[in-house]
C-alpha positions in Angstrom: -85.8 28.1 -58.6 -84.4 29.6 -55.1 -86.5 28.7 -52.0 -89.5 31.1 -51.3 -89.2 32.2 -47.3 -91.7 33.5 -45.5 -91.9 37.3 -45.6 -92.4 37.0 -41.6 -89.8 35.1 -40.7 -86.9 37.6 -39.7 -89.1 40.9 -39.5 -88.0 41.9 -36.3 -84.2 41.2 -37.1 -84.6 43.2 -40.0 -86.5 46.2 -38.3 -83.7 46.3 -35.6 -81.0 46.2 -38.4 -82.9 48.9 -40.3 -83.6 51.1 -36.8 -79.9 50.5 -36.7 -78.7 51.9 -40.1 -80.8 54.6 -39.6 -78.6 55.8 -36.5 -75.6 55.2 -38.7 -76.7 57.3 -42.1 -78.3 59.9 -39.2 -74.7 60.5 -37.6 -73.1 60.0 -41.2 -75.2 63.0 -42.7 -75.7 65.5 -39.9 -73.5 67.8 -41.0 -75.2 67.9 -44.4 -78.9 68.5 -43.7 -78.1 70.3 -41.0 -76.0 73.0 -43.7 -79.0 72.6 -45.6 -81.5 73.8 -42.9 -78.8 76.9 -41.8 -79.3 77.9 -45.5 -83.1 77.6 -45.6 -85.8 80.3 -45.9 -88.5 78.7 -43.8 -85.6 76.6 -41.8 -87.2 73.5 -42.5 -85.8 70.3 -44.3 -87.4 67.0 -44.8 -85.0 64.1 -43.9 -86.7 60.6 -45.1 -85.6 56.9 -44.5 -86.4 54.3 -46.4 -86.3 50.6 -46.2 -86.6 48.4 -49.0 -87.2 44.6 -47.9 -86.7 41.9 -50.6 -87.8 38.6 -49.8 -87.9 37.4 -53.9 -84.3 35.3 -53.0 -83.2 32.7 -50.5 -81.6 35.4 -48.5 -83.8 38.2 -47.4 -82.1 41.8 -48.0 -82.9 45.1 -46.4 -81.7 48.6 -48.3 -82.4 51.2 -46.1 -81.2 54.9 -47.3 -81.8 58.7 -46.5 -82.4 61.4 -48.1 -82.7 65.1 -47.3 -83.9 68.2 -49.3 -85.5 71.9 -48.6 -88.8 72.1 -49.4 -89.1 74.3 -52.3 -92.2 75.6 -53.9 -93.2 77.6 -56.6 -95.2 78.4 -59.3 -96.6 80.5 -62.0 -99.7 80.2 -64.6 -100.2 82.4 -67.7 -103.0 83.0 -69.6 -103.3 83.2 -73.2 -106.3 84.3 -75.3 -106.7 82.8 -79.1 -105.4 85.8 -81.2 -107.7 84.8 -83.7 -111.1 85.2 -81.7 -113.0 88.4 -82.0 -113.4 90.5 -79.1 -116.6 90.1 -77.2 -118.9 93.4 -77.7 -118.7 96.2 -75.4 -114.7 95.5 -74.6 -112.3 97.5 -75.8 -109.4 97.0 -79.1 -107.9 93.7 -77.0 -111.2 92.4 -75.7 -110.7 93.0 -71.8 -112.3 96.3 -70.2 -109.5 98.7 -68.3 -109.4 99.0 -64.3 -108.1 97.0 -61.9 -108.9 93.0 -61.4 -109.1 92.5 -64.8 -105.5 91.0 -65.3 -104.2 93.8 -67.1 -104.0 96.4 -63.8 -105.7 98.9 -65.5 -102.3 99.6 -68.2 -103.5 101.6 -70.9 -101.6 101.5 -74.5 -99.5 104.8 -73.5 -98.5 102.6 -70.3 -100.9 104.9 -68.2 -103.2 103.3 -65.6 -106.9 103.9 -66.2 -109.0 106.0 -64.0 -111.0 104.0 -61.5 -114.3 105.1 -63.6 -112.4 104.9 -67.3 -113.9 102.5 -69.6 -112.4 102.1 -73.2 
């Protein structure tokens, strides 16, 4: 079984090494995220370091990486009634009443847009 070490022992060694490689995969990558933020709607990109510290052998090791990425967000949500459910009374054929703020915008069957008094 290897020697255990105390997790404390070299911290500040490894901090400076990982400060370090951080200035090194910085220089490295520049051009990269900097091409990435050129080509970005809001001109933002998140750059991250990251230093994994494993003290589980008799040699403690550092990994420290970056990565780099536009922030990209989107989405969209659908609704979907049961086919099979009756319409509630006093809507019309599909079961949703005509006008706007309804989720259908007021489209009629013949692809005309109700009146802002029409009921079905």
């Amino acid at each position: 079984m290897p020697k255990r070490q105390k997790a404390d022992a070299r911290l500040s060694d490894i901090r400076d090494k990982f400060l370090e490689r951080c200035a090194e995969l910085w220089d490295a990558h520049e051009e990269e995220f900097m091409a990435v933020l050129e080509d970005a709607e809001k001109r933002c990109v998140n750059v991250t370091f990251r230093a994994c510290l494993d003290f589980s052998e008799s040699t403690a090791k550092l990994d420290t990486s970056l990565s780099f990425s536009q922030v990209v967000k989107d989405n969209k949500q659908d609704d979907f009634d049961d086919p099979n459910a009756p319409p509630l009374p006093g809507l019309g054929k599909k079961g949703k009443k005509g006008g706007k703020g309804n989720g259908n915008d007021g489209d009629e069957p013949d692809g005309k847009k109700a009146a802002a008094g029409d009921k079905d």
